[in-house]
Backbone as JSON Lines, residues from 0, in Angstrom:
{"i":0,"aa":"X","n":[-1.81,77.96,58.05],"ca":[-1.34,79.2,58.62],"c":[-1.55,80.32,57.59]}
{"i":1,"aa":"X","n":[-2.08,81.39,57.91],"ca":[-2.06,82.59,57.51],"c":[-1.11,83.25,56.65]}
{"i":2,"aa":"X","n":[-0.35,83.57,55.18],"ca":[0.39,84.06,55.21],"c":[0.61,85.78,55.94]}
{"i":3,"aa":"X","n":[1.71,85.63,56.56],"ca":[2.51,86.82,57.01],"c":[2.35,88.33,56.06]}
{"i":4,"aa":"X","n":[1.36,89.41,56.65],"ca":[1.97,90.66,56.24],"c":[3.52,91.24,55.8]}
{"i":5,"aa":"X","n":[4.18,90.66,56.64],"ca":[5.44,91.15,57.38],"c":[6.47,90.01,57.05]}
{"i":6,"aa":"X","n":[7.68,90.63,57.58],"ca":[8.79,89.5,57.34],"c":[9.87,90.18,58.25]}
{"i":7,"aa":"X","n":[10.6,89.7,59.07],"ca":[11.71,90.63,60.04],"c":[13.03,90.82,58.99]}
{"i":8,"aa":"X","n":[13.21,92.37,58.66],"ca":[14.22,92.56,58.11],"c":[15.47,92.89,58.59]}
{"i":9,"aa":"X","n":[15.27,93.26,60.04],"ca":[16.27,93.84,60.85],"c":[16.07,93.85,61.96]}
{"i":10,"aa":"X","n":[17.54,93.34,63.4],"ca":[17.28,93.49,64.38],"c":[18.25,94.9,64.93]}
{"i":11,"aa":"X","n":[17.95,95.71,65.31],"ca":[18.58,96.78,65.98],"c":[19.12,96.98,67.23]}
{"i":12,"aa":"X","n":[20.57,96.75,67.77],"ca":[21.12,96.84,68.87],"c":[21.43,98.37,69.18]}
{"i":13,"aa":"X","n":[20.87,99.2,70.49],"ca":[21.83,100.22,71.11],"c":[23.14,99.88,71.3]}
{"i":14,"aa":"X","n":[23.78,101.35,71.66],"ca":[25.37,101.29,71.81],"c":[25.64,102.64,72.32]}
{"i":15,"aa":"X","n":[26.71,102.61,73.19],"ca":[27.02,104.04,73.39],"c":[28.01,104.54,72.05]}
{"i":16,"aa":"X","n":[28.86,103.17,71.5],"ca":[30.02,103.63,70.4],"c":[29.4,102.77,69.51]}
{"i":17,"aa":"X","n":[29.44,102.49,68.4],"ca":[28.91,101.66,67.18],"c":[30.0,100.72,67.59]}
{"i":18,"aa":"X","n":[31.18,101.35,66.24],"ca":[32.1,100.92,65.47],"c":[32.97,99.58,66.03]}
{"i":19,"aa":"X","n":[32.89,99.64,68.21],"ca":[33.22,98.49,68.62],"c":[32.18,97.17,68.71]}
{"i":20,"aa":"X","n":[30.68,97.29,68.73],"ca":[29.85,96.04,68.27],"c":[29.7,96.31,67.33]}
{"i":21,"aa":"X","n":[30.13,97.3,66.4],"ca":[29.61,96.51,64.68],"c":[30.72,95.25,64.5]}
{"i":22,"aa":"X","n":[31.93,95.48,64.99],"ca":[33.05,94.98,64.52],"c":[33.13,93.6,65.45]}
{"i":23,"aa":"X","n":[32.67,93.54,66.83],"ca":[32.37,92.41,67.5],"c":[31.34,91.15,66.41]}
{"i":24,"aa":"X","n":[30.0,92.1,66.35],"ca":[28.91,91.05,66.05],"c":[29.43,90.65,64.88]}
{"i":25,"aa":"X","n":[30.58,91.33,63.19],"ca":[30.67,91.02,62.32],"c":[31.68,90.15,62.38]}
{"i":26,"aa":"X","n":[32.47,89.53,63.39],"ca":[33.47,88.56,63.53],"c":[32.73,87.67,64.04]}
{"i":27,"aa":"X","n":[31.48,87.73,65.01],"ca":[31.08,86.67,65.7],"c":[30.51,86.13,64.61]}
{"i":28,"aa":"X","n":[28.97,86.43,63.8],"ca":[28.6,86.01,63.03],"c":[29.39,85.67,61.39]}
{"i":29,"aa":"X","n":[30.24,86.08,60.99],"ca":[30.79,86.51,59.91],"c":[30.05,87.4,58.85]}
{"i":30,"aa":"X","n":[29.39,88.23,59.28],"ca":[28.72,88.9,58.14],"c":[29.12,90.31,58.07]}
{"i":31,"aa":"X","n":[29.26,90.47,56.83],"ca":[30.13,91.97,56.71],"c":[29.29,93.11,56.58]}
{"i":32,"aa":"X","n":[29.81,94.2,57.46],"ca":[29.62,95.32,57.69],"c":[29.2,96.39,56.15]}
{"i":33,"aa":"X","n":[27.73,96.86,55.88],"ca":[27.4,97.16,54.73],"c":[27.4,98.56,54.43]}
{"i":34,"aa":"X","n":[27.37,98.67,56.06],"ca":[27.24,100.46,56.3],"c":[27.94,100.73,57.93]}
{"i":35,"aa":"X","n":[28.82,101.73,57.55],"ca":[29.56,101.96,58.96],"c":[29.77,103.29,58.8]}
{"i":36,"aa":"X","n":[28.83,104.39,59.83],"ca":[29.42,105.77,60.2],"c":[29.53,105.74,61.67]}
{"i":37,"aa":"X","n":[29.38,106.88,62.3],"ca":[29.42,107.02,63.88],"c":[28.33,106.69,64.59]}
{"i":38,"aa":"X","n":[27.27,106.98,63.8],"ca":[25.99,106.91,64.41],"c":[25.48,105.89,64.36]}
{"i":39,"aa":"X","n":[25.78,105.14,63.1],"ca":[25.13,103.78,62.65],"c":[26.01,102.93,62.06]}
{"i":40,"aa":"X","n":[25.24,101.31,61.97],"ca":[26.17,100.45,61.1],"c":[25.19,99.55,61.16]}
{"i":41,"aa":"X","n":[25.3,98.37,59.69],"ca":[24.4,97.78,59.2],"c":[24.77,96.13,59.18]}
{"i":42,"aa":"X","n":[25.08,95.13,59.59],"ca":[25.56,94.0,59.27],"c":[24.54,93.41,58.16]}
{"i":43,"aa":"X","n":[25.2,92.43,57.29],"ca":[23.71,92.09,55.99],"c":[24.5,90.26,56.2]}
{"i":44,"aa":"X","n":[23.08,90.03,56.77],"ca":[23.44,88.02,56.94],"c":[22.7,87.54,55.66]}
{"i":45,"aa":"X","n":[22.56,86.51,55.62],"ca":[22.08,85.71,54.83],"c":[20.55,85.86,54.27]}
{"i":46,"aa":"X","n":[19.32,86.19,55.75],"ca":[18.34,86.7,55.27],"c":[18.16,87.7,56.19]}
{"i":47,"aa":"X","n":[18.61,88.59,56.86],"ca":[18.28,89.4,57.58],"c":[19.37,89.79,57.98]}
{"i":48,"aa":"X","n":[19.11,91.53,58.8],"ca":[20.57,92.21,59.06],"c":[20.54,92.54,60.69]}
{"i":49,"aa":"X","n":[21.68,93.29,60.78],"ca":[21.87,93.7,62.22],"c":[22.24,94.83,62.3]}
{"i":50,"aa":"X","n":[21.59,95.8,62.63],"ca":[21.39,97.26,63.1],"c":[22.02,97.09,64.3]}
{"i":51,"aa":"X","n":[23.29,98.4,64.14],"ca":[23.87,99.02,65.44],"c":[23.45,100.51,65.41]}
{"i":52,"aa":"X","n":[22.86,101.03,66.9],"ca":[22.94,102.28,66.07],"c":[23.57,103.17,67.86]}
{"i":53,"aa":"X","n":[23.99,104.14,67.58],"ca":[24.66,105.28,68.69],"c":[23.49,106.05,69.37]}
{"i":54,"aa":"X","n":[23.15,105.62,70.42],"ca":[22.77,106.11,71.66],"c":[23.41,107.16,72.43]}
{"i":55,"aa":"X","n":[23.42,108.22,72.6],"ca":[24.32,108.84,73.29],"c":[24.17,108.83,74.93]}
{"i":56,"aa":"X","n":[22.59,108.54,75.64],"ca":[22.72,108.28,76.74],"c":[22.45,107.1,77.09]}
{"i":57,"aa":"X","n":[23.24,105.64,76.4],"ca":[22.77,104.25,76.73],"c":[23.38,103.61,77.74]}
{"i":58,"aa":"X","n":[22.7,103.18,78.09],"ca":[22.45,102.8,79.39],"c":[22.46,100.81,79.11]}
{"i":59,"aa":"X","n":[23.74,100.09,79.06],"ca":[23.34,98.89,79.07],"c":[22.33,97.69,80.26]}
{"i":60,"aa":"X","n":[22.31,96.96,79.63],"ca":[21.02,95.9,80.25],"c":[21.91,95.63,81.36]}
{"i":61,"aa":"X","n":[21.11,94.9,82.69],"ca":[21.91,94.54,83.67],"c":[22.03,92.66,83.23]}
{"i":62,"aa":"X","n":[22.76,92.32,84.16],"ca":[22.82,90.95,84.5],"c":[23.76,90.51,85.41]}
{"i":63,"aa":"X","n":[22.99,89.87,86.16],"ca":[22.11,89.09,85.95],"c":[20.77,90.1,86.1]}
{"i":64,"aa":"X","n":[19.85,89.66,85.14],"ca":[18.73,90.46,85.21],"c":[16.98,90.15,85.75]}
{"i":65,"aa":"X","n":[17.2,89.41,86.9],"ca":[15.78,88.97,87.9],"c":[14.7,88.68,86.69]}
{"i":66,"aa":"X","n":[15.2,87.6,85.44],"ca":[13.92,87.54,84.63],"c":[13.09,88.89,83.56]}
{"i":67,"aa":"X","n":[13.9,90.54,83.82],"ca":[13.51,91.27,83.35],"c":[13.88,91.5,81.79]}
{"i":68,"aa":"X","n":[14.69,90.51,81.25],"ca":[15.46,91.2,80.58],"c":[14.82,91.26,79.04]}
{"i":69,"aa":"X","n":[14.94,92.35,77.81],"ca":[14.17,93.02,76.71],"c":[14.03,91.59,75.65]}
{"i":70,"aa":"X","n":[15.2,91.39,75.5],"ca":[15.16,90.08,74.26],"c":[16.68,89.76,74.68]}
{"i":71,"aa":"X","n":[17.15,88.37,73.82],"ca":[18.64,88.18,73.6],"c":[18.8,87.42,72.69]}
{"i":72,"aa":"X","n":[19.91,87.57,72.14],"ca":[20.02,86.52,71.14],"c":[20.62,84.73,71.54]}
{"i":73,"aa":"X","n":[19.75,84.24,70.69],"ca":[20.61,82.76,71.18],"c":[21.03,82.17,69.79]}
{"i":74,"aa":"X","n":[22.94,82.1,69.92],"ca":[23.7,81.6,69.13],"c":[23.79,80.06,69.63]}
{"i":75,"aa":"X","n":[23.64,79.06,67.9],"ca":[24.12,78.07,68.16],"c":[25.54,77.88,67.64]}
{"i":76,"aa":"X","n":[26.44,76.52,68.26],"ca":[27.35,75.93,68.03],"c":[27.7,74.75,68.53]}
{"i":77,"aa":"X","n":[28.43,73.58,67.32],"ca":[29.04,72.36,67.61],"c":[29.19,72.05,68.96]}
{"i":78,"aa":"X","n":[30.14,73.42,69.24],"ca":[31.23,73.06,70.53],"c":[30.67,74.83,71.48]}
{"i":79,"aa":"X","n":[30.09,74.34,72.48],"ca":[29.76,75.45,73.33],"c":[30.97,76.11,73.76]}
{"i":80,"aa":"X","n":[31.86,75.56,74.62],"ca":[32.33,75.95,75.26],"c":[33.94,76.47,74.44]}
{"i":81,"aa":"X","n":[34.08,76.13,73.42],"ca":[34.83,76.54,72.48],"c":[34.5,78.27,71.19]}
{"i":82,"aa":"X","n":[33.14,77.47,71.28],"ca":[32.66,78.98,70.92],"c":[32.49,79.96,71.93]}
{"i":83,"aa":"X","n":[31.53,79.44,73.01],"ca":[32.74,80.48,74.31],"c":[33.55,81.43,73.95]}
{"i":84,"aa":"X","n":[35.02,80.74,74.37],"ca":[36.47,80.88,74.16],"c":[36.38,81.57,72.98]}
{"i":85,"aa":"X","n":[36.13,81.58,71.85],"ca":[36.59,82.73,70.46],"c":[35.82,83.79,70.69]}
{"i":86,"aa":"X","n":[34.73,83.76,71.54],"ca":[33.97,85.18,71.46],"c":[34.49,86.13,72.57]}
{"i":87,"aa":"X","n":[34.8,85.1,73.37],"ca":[35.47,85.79,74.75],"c":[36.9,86.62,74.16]}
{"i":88,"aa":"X","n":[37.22,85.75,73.18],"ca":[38.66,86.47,72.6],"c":[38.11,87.71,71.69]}
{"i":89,"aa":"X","n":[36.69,87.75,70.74],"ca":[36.23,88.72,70.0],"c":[36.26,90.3,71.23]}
{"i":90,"aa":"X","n":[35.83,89.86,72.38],"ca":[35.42,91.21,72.94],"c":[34.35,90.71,74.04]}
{"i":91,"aa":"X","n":[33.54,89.46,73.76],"ca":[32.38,89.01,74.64],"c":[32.96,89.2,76.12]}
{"i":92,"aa":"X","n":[32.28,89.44,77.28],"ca":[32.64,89.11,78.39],"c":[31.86,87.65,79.21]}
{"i":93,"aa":"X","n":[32.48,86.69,79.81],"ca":[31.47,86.0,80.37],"c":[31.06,86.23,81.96]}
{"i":94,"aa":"X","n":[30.09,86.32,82.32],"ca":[29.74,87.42,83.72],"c":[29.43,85.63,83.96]}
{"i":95,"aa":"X","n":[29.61,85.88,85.82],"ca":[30.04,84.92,86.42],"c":[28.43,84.12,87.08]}
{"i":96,"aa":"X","n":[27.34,84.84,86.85],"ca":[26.56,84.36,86.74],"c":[25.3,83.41,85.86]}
{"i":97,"aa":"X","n":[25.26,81.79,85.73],"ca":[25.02,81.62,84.49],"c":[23.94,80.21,84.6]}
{"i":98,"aa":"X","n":[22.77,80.87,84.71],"ca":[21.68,80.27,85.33],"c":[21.72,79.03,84.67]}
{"i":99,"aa":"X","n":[22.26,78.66,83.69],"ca":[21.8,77.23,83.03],"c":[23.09,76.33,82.74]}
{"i":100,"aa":"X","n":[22.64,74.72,82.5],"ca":[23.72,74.03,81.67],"c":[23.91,73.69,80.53]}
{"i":101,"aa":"X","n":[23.22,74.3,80.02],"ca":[23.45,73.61,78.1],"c":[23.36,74.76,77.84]}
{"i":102,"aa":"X","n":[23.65,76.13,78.37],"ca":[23.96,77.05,77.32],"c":[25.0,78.08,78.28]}
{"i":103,"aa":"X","n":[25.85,79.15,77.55],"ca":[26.47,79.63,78.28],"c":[26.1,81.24,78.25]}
{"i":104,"aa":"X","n":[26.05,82.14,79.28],"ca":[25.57,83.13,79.06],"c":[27.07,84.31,78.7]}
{"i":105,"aa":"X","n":[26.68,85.1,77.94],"ca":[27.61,85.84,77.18],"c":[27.21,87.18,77.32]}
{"i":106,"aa":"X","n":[28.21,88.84,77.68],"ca":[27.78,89.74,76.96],"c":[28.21,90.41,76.11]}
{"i":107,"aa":"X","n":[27.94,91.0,75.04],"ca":[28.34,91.65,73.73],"c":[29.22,92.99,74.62]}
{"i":108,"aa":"X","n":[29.81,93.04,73.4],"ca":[31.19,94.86,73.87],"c":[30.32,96.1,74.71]}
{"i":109,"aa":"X","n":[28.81,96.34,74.69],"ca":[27.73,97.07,74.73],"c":[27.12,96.64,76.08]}
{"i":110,"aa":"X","n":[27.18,95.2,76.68],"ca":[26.69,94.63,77.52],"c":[25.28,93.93,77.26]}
{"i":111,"aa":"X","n":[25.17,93.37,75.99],"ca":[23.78,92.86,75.71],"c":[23.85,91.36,75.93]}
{"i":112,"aa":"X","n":[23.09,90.83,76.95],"ca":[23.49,89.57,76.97],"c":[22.82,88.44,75.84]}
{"i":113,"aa":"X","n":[24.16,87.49,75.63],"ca":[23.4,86.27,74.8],"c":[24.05,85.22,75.19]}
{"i":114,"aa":"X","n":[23.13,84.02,74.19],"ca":[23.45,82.78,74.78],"c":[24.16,82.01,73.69]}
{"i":115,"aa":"X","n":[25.09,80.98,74.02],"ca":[25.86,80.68,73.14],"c":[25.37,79.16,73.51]}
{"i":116,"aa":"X","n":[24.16,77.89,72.75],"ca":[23.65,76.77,72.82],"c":[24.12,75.93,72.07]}
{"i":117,"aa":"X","n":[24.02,74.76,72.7],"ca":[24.55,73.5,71.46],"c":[23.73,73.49,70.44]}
{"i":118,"aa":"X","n":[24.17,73.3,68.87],"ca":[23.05,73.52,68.07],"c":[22.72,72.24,67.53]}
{"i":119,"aa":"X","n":[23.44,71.12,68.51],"ca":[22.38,70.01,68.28],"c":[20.67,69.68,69.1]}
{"i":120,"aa":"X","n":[20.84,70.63,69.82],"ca":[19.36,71.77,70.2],"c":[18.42,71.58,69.48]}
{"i":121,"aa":"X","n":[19.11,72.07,68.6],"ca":[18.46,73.0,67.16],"c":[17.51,72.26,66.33]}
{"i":122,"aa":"X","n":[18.02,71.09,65.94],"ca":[17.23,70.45,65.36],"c":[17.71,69.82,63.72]}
């Protein structure tokens, strides 16, 4: 394989408010918040970060979304349906539509949907 030009340093989520998914995604993942104003906020993981930034006319993703939908993230865990339950307590909502069985569909405070998979998946 080719080495890579590039390397992904950052994924960037819209928001109409930051400060409630900076503070969601930094409890879900545990990674602390590096930069927090109104407009923006920075999560810093292990090798890569998470960009929130303020949209003023955003418009969240639908879902269920007929296959259209931009990207999502897929979280693993031990216990699905337990990790569920703590994110649902973070702020996640779980929308009642949820096309699959080994993963559960989730949306962030913003309405971005993700998936919460067994991460014996994973590998």
């Amino acid at each position: 394989m080719t080495p890579s030009p590039v390397s992904l340093a950052m994924v960037t989520l819209d928001a109409a408010e930051v400060a409630p998914l900076a503070d969601f995604w930094s409890a879900a993942l545990g990674w602390p918040t590096v930069v927090a104003t109104d407009d923006y906020a920075m999560l810093q993981g292990p090798s890569n970060a998470l960009g929130i930034g303020r949209i003023p006319d955003y418009q969240a993703p639908t879902w269920p979304d007929s296959g259209h939908k931009q990207f999502h993230f897929d979280l693993s865990a031990p216990d699905v349906e337990a990790a569920a339950a703590a994110l649902v307590e973070l702020g996640a909502t779980r929308p009642e539509v949820q096309p699959g069985e080994t993963w559960i569909v989730l949306l962030d405070p913003a309405g971005h949907p993700f998936c919460v998979t067994d991460a014996a998946n994973w590998g």
